[in-house]
C-alpha positions in Angstrom: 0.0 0.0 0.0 1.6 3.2 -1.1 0.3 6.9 0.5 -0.9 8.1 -2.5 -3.1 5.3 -3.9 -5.5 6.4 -6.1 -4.6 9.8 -6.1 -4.2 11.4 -9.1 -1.0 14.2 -9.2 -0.7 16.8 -12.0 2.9 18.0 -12.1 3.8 20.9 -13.9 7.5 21.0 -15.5 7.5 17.5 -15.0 10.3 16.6 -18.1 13.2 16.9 -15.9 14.7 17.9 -12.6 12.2 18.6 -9.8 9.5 17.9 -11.9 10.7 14.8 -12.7 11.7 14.2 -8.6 8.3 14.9 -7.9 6.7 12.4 -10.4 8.6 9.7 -9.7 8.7 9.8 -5.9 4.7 10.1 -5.8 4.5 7.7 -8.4 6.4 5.3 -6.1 3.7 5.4 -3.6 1.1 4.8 -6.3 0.1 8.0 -7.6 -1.3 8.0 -11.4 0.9 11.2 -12.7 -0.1 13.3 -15.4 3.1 14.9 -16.7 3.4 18.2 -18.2 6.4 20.7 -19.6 6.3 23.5 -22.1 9.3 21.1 -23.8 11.0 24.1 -25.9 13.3 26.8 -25.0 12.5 30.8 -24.3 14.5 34.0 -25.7 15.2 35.7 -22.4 16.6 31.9 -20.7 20.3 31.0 -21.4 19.8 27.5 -20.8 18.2 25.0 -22.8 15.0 24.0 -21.6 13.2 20.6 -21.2 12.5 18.6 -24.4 9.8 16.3 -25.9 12.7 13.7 -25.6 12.9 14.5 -21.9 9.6 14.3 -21.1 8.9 10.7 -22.7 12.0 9.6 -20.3 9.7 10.8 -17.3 7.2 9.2 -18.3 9.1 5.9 -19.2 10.6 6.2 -15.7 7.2 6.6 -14.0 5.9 3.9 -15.7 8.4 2.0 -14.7 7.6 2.2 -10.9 4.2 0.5 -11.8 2.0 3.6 -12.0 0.6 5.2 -14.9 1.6 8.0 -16.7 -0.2 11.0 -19.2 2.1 13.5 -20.7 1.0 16.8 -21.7 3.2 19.6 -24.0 1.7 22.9 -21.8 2.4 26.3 -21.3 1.8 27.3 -18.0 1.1 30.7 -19.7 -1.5 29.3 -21.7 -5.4 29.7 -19.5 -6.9 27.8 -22.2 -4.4 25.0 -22.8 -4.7 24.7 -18.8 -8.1 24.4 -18.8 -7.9 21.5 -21.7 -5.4 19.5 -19.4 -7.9 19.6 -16.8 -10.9 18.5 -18.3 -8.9 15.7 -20.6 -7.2 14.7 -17.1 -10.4 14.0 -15.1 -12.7 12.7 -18.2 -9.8 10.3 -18.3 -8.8 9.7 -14.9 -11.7 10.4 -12.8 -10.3 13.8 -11.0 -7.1 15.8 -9.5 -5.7 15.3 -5.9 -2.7 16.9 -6.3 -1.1 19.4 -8.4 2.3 20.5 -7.8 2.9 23.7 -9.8 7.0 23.5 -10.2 7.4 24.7 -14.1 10.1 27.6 -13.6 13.3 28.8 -15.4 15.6 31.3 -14.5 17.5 34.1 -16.1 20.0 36.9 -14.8 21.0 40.2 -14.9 21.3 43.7 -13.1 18.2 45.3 -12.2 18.2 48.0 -14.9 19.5 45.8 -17.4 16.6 43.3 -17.3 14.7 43.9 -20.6 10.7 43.6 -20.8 10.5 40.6 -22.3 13.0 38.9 -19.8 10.8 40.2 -17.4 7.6 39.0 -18.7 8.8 35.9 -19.5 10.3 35.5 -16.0 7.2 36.9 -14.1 4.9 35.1 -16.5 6.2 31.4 -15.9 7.1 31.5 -12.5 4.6 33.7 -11.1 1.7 33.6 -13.4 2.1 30.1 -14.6 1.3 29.1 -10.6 -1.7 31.3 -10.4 -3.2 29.8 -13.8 -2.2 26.4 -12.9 -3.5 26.6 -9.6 -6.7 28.5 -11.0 -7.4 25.9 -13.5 -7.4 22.7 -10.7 -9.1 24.8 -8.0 -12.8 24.3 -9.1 -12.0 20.6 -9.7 -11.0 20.0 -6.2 -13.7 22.3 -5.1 -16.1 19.9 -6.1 -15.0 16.9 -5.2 -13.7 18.8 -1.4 -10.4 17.7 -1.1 -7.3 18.3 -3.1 -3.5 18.5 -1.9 -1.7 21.8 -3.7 2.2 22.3 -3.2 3.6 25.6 -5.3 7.2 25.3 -6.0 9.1 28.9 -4.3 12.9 29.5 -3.6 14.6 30.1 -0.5 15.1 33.4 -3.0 10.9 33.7 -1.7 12.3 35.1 1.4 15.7 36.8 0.7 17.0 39.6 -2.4 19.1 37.8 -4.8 21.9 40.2 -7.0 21.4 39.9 -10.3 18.0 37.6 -10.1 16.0 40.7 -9.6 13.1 39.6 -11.5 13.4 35.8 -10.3 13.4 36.6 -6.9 10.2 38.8 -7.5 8.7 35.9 -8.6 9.4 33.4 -5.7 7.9 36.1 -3.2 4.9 36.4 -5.6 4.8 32.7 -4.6 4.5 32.4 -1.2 1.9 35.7 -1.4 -0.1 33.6 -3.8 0.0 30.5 -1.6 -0.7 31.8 1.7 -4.2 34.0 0.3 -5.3 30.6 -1.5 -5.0 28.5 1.7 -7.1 30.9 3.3 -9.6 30.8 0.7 -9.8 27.2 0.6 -9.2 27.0 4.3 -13.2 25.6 4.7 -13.4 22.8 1.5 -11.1 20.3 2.1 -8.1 21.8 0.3 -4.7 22.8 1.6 -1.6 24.7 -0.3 1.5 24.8 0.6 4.7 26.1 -1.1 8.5 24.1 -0.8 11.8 26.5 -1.0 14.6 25.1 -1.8 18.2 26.3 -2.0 20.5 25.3 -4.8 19.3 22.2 -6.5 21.3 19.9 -8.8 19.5 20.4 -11.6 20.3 21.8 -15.0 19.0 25.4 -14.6 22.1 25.9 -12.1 24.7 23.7 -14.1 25.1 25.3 -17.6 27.7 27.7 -18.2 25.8 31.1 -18.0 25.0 30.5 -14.4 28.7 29.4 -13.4 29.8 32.9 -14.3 27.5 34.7 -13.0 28.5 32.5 -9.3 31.9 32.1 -10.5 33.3 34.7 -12.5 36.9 34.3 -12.1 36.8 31.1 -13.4 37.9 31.3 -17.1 36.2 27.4 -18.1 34.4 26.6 -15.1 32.8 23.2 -14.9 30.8 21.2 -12.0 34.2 20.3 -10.0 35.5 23.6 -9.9 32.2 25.7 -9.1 31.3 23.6 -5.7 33.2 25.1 -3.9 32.2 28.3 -4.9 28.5 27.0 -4.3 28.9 25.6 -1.2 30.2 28.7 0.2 26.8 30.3 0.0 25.6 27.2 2.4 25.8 27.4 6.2 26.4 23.6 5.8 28.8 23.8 3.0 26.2 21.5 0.7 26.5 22.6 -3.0 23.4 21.7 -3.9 20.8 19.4 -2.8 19.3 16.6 -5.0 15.6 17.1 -6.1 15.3 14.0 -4.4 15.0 16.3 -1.4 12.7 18.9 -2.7 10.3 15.8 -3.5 10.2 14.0 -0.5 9.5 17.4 1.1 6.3 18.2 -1.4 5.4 14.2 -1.3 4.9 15.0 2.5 3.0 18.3 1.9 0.6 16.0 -0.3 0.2 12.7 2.4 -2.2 12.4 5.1 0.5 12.9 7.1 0.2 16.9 6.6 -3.2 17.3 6.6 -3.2 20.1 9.1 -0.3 21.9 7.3 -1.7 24.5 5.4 -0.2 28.0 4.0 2.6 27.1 5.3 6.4 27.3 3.1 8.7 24.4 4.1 12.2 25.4 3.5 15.1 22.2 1.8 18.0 25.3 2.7 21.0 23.6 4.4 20.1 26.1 7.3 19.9 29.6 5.0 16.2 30.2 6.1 18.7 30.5 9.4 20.9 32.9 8.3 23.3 33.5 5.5 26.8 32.6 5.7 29.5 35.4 6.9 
């Protein structure tokens, strides 16, 4: 018997990374996922993003665990193609439990350098992308009175960030977002949370824009030569933590187990929700 069987769990920038974390490790305790990524890349990012490729390799790892998966090509941007992955989920699987809202992407840059479009593009997946996903499933789990909701932040959600202006304007959008929709849903059966996590070993931190910007003197800088670097900015000198970690901490928010935790951010920072290094 796994905690989650049964449930149904949409997860939102499921083709990699977290997203991928998260699927598999409710999937393991017998979760049907629905899996979904915008699976092409965006001007204003200077990373590749997730691919088609990458999403049929969650789903073939999910499937894999014994649970079923559905894949869906979304943007989180997109109110209409939101509400289609809603409906086509619960005509096909009977309803939503649990959406995790964790599509994100990250760019850079100093505050009055940040062009509109990086902006919009930022503040339009990470922030807006959570309120329309989390618009979209609301009414669903309204009616059936019960639903589990976890919103993926950043321990940059409580904390200014150089050079991640319009990021970290996001992540505080967030919590804000999270914390008003627990209270709304506070009465029906529903609780939201949000997860921040620090550094996560995931490819929008290891690609070469991101090690100069945390690394500049480094002339080629590669995994092995930033960690250090990166675990200097960790009271407990970790690098970067494996989305392994973020999920278990979201596949808690979803169980029984949390039932009473609502509005509430639960922070995977090697101790910076503490206090930054000196």
């Amino acid at each position: 018997m796994g905690k989650l069987d049964g449930k149904v769990a949409l997860i939102t920038g499921a083709a990699r990374g977290q997203g991928r974390a998260h699927a598999l490790a409710m999937a393991r305790e017998g979760a049907t996922i629905v899996a979904a990524d915008l699976c092409r890349d965006l001007e204003t990012v200077p990373y590749p993003l997730g691919t088609t490729a990458d999403l049929a390799e969650t789903k073939a790892a999910v499937e894999a665990t014994g649970s079923r998966c559905v894949t869906a090509e979304v943007d989180v941007r997109d109110t209409e193609a939101l509400a289609a992955l809603v409906a086509d989920t619960v005509a096909q699987l009977g309803s939503i439990d649990i959406c995790v809202a964790n599509a994100g992407v990250c760019g850079f840059g100093q505050f009055w350098e940040i062009t509109d479009q990086a902006w919009d593009e930022m503040i339009g997946v990470d922030l807006t992308g959570v309120f329309k996903t989390l618009r979209a499933v609301v009414p669903r789990m309204l009616a059936q009175g019960s639903g589990r909701i976890v919103a993926t932040s950043s321990m940059a959600g409580h904390m200014g960030v150089p050079n991640l202006a319009h990021y970290v304007a996001a992540k505080w959008g967030v919590i804000g977002l999270v914390k008003t929709l627990a209270l709304e849903l506070a009465q029906h059966g529903v609780t939201v949370n949000a997860v921040c996590p620090a550094t996560v070993d995931t490819p929008m931190v290891h690609n070469a824009p991101f090690y100069g910007l945390f690394c500049p003197d480094q002339d080629a800088p590669t995994k092995e030569s930033v960690e250090p670097s990166y675990a200097a900015m960790s009271p407990m000198g970790i690098p970067w933590v494996s989305p392994d970690d973020i999920a278990q901490a979201a596949l808690y928010l979803v169980s029984d187990e949390a039932r009473y935790v609502n509005g509430s951010t639960l922070d995977v920072s090697t101790a910076a929700s503490a206090g930054l290094p000196g």
